[in-house]
FIGU-543447 format. One record per residue: residue in three letters; y, z, x of N, C-alpha, C in turn. Coordinates in steps of 0.1 Angstrom, whole numbers, plus 5000, padded with zeros to 4 digits. Example, Ala and Ser with C-alpha at 12.3 -4.5 7.8 and 13.67 -1.06 7.14 Angstrom:
// residues 2
ALA494350785132495550785123496750785132 SER497850715128498950715137500050795129 
// end
This chain:
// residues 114
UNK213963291186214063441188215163471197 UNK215863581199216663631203216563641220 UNK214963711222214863731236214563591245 UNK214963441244215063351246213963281250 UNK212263371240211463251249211163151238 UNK211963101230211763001225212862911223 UNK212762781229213762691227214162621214 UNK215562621215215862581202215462371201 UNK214962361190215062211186215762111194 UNK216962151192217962041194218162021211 UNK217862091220217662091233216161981238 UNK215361941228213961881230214861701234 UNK215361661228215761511234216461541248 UNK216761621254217661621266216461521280 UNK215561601284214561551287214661351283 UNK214761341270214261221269215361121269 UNK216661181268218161131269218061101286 UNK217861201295217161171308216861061316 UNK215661061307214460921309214860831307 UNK215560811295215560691289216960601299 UNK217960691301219060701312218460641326 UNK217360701329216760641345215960541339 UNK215760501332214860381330215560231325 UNK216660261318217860171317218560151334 UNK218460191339219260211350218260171362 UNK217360191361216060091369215959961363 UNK216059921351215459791345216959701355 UNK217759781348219259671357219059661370 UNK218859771378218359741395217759631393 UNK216359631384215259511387215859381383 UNK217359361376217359251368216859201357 UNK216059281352215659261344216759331328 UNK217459221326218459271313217859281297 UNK216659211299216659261286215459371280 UNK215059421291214459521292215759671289 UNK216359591303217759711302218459751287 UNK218259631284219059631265218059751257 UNK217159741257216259791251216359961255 UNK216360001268216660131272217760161272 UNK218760121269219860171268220160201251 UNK219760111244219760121228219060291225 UNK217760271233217160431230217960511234 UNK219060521248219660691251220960651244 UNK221360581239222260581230222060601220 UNK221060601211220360681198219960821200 UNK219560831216219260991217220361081216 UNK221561031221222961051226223661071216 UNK223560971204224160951192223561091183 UNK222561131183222161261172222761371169 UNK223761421179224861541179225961521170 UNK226061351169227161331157226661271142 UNK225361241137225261251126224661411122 UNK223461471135223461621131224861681124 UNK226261651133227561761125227261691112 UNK227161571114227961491096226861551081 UNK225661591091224661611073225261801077 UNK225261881089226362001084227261981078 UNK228561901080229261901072228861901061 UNK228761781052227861771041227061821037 UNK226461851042224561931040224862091036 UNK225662131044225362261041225862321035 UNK227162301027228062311011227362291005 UNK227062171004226162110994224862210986 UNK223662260998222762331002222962450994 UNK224362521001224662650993225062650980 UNK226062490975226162470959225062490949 UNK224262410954223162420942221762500952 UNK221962580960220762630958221562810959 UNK222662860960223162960964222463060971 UNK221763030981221163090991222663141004 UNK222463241007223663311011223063251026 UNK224363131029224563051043225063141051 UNK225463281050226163311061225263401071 UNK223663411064222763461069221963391086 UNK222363481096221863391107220663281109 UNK219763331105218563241098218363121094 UNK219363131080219663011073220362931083 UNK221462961095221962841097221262811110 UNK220662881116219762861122218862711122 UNK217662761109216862701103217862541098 UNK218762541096219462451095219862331096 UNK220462411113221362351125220162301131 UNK218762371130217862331139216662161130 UNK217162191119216562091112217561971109 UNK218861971107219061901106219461781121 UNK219061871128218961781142217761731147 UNK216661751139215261681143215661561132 UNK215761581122216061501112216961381117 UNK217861401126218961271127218361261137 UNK217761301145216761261159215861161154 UNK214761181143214161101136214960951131 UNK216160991126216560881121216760771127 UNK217760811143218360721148217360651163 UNK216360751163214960741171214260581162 UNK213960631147213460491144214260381144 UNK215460391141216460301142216260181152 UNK216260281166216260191174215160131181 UNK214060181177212660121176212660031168 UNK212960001155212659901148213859811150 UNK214859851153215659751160215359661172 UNK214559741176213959641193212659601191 UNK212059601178210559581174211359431167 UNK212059451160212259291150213159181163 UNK213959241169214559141179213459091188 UNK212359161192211259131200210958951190 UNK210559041180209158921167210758841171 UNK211658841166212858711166212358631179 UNK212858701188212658631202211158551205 UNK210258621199208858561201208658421191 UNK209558421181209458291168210358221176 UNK211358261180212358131191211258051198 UNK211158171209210358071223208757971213 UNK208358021202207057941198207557841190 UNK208857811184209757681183209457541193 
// end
């Protein structure tokens, strides 16, 4: 809404771009690197969402107006949009890097039981 008491979407990972930043940044104090690997992978996927968000606007939203001709220039619509398609690449690059640090985990755990 207009009178600002509601936050938009795409401000919700800041908070966790944050965290994930002081927690990468404590693991290396501790020495511990491959902890650090791990949190840095996450604020770099949180970090990374601003640039596939533009790329599905770019694409997404021609596309959107081609075959559904719903009039984009309606505040709403880009709204509803801009705010969806940034939970969406949030989602994406969020699992990304969880199941990226979930299979290197199982890897590392079939090494050391070698």
């Amino acid at each position: 809404s207009s009178d600002g008491s509601k936050i938009s979407p795409s401000f919700l990972p800041l908070g966790y771009f944050y965290y994930t930043g002081y927690r990468a940044l404590k693991e290396a104090l501790r020495r511990d690197f491959k902890s650090h690997k791990n949190w840095i992978l996450r604020h770099l996927a949180v970090g990374y969402f601003p640039h596939l968000q533009r790329l599905f606007l770019y694409v997404g939203f021609p596309t959107f107006h081609y075959f559904t001709k719903v009039d984009v220039v309606d505040p709403e619509i880009k709204s509803l949009f801009f705010n969806n398609s940034a939970l969406i690449s949030m989602a994406i690059l969020f699992v990304s890097a969880e199941l990226h640090i979930f299979r290197t985990k199982q890897s590392y755990i079939a090494e050391k039981q070698k």
